[in-house]
Legacy VTK file of the C-alpha trace (Angstrom):
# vtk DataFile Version 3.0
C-alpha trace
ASCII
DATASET POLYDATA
POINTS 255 float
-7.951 8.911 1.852
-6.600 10.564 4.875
-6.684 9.866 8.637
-9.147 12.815 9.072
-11.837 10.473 7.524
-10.512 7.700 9.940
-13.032 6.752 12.867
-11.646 7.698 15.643
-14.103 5.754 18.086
-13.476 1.694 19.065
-13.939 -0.873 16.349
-17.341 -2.813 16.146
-17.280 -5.234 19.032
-19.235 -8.030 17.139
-16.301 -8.156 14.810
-13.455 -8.316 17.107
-11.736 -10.991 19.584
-8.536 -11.252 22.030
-5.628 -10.970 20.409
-3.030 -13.653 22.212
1.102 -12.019 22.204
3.097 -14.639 21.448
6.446 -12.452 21.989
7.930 -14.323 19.172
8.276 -17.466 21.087
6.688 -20.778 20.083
4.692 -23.797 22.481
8.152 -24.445 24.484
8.758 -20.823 25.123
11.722 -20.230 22.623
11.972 -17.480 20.405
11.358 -18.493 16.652
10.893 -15.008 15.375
13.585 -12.573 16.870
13.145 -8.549 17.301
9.443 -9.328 18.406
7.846 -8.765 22.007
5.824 -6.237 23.705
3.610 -3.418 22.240
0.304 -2.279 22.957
-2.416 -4.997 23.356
-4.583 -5.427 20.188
-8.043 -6.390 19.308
-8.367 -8.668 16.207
-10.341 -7.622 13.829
-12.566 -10.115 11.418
-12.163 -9.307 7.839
-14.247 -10.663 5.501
-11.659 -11.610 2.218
-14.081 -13.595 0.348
-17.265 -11.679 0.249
-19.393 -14.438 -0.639
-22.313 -14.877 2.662
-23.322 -11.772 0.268
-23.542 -12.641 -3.696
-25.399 -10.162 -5.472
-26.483 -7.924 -2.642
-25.313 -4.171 -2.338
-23.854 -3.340 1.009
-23.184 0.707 1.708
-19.828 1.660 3.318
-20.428 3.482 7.055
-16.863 4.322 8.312
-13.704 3.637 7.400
-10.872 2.601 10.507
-7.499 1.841 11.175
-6.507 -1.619 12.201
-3.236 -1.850 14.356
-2.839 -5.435 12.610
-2.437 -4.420 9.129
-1.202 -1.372 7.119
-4.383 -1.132 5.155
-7.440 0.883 6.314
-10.607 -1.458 6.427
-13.935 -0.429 5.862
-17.501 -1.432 7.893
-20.051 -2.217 5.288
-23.379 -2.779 6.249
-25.661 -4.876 4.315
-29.530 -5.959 4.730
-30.908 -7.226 8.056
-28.274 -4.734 9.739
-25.612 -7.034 9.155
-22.151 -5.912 9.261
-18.779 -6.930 7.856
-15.159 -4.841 7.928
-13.598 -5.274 4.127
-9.611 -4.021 3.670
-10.569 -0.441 2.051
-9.389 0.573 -1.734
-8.678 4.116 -2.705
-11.310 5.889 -3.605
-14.066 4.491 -1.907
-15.915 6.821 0.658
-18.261 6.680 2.737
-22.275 6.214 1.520
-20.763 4.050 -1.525
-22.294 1.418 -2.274
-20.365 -1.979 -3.821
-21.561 -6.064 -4.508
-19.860 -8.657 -4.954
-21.447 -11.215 -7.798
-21.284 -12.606 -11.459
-21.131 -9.729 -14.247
-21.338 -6.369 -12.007
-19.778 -3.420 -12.798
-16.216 -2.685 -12.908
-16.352 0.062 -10.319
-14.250 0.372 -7.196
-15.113 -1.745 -4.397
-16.784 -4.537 -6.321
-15.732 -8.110 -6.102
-16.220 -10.431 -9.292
-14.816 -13.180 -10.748
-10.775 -12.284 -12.900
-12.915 -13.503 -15.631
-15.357 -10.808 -15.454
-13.009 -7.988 -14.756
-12.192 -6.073 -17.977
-8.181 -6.533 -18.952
-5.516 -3.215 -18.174
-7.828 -2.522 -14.415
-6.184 -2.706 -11.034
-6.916 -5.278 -8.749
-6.517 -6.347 -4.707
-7.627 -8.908 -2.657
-6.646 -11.651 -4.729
-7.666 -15.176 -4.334
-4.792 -17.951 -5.038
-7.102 -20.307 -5.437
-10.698 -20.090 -5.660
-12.878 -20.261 -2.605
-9.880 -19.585 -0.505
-10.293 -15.848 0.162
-8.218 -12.588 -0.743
-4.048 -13.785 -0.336
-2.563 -11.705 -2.528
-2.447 -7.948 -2.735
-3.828 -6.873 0.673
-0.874 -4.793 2.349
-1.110 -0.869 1.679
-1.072 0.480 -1.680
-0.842 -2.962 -2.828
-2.255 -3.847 -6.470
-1.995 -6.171 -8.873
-2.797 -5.420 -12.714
-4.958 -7.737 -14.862
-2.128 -8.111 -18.067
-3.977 -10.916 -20.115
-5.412 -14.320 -20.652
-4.180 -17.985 -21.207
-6.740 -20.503 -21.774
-8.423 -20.925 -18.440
-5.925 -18.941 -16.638
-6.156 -14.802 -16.216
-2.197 -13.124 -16.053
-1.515 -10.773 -13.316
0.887 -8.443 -13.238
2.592 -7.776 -9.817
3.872 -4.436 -8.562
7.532 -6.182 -8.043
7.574 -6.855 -11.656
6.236 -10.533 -11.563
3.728 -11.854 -14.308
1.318 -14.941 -12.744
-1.206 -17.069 -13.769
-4.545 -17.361 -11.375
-7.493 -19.154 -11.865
-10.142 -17.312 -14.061
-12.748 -18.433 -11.069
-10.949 -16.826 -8.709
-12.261 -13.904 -6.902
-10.662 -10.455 -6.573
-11.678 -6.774 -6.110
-11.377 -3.678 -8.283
-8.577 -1.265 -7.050
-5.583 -0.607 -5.242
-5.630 -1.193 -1.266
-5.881 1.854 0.884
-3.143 3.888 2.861
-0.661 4.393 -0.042
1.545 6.396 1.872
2.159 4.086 4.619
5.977 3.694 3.130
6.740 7.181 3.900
5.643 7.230 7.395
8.532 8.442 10.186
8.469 6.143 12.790
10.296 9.203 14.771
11.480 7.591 17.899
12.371 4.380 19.106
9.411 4.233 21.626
7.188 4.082 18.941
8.715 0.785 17.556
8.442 -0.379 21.284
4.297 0.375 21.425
4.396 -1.664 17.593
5.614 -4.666 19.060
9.363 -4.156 17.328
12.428 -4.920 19.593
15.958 -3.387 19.157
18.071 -4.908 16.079
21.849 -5.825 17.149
24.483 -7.048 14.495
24.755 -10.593 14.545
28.638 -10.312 14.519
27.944 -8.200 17.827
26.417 -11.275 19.281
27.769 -14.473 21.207
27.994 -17.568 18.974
25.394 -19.247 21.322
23.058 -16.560 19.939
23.759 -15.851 16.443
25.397 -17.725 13.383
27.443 -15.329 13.038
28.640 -14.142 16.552
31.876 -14.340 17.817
34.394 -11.636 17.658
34.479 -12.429 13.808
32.803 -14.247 11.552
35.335 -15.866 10.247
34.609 -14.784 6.263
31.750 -16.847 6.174
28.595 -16.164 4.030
26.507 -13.231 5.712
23.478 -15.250 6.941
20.350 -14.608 9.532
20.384 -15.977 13.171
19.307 -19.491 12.164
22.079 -19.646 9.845
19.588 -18.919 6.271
21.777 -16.877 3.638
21.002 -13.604 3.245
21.848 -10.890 0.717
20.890 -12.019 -2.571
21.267 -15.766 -2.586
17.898 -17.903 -3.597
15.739 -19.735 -0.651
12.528 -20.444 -2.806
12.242 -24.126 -3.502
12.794 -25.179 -6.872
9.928 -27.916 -6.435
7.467 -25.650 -5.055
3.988 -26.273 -6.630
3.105 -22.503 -7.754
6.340 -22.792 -9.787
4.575 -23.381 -12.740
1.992 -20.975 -12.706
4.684 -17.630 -12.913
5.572 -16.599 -15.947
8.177 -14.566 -15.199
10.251 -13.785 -12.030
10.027 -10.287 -10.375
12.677 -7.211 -10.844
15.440 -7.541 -9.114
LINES 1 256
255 0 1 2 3 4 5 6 7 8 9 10 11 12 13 14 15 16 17 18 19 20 21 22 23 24 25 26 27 28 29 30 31 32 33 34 35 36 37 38 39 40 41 42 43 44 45 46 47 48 49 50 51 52 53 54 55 56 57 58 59 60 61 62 63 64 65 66 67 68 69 70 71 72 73 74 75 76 77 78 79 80 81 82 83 84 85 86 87 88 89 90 91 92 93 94 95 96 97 98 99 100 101 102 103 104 105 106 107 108 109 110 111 112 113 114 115 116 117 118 119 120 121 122 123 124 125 126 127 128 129 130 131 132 133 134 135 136 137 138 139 140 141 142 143 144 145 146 147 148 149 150 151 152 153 154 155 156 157 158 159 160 161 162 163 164 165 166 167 168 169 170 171 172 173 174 175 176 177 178 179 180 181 182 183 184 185 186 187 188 189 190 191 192 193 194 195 196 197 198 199 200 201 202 203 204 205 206 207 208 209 210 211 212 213 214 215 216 217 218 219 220 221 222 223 224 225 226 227 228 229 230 231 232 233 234 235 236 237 238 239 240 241 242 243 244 245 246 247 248 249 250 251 252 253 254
């Protein structure tokens, strides 16, 4: 898929709302989420993860778009009654396809089924964590995740980083890998175009006053490289060793 099949018109307006900037700054205007402010206003766009107001009805792909919130390309599907719904896009759909989601269809690009249903060794997106949720895992560009095996009532998913997880075999998830594969090698080009995104400058920390970084000063005094809230960085572990979804990885990812 290419950006010469992109629409190149406005998005559906039924589907969109305001988009509010926060600038990176929380409820008592202080910045929570550095090197963010600015860029171009955006509408949000209403994606449907779970693709369930539909069970067992075919819906036919119209157009596919880009969405300045995500790197994926989404897709408008329209379905009976002239209803409409925007889907994050897999490769190799195109346009006049048509796809379902529902118990026991086929194992075709674009479908949605149950990890139960879906045959083992086929790549997957959208990925429910739990089921009923909607689509959390496997939805930024070129993402997939591999269907390695079963365990009892649990299907084993194999991550593109290398991890091996355990997911409900109700939960939902669609065939294929997400759209826009190449998004990694794009060239920003120029430092405008980071300034349209939404991206501010980076500065060292050690560049910084101590009143703004954990590290500022004119040295750092040997400490332990760490981010501007004082978090280690480079290497050292920050996932919590009592968090719930501990037990249901198998094994870690690549490092």
């Amino acid at each position: 898929m290419n950006n010469i099949e992109l629409h190149r018109g406005r998005p559906l307006k039924a589907l969109c709302t305001g988009k509010v900037s926060t600038g990176g700054r929380n409820n008592t205007g202080r910045v929570t989420s550095p090197k963010k402010g600015g860029g171009h206003k955006k509408l949000l766009r209403s994606i449907d993860t779970k693709r369930t107001d539909f069970w067992n009805e075919h819906g036919e792909v119209i157009r596919f778009e880009k969405d300045p919130n995500r790197t994926a390309y989404i897709a408008l599907v329209k379905y009976p009654n002239d209803i409409y719904r925007y889907i994050i896009a897999p490769q190799g759909l195109s346009v006049g396809t048509k796809i379902i989601a529902g118990d026991s269809v086929e194992n075709v690009v674009g479908n949605t089924m149950k990890l139960k249903d879906i045959a083992q060794g086929l790549t997957v997106h959208n990925v429910e964590l739990s089921p009923g949720h909607g689509g959390q895992v496997a939805r930024s560009a070129g993402s997939f995740a591999r269907i390695a095996g079963r365990e009892g009532d649990y299907i084993l998913l194999k991550m593109r980083s290398g991890e091996l997880r355990k997911f409900s075999q109700n939960c939902l998830a669609t065939i294929g890998a997400v759209s826009n594969e190449n998004h990694s090698n794009e060239s920003i080009g120029k430092a405008g175009k980071s300034r349209w995104l939404g991206i501010r400058p980076s500065v060292r920390g050690i560049a910084k006053n101590p009143v703004d970084h954990a590290m500022g000063g004119r040295t750092n005094g040997g400490r332990v490289p760490c981010t501007w809230d004082g978090k280690p960085t480079r290497g050292r572990k920050t996932r919590g060793p009592k968090k719930l979804s501990n037990r249901l990885i198998v094994s870690r990812r690549k490092r």
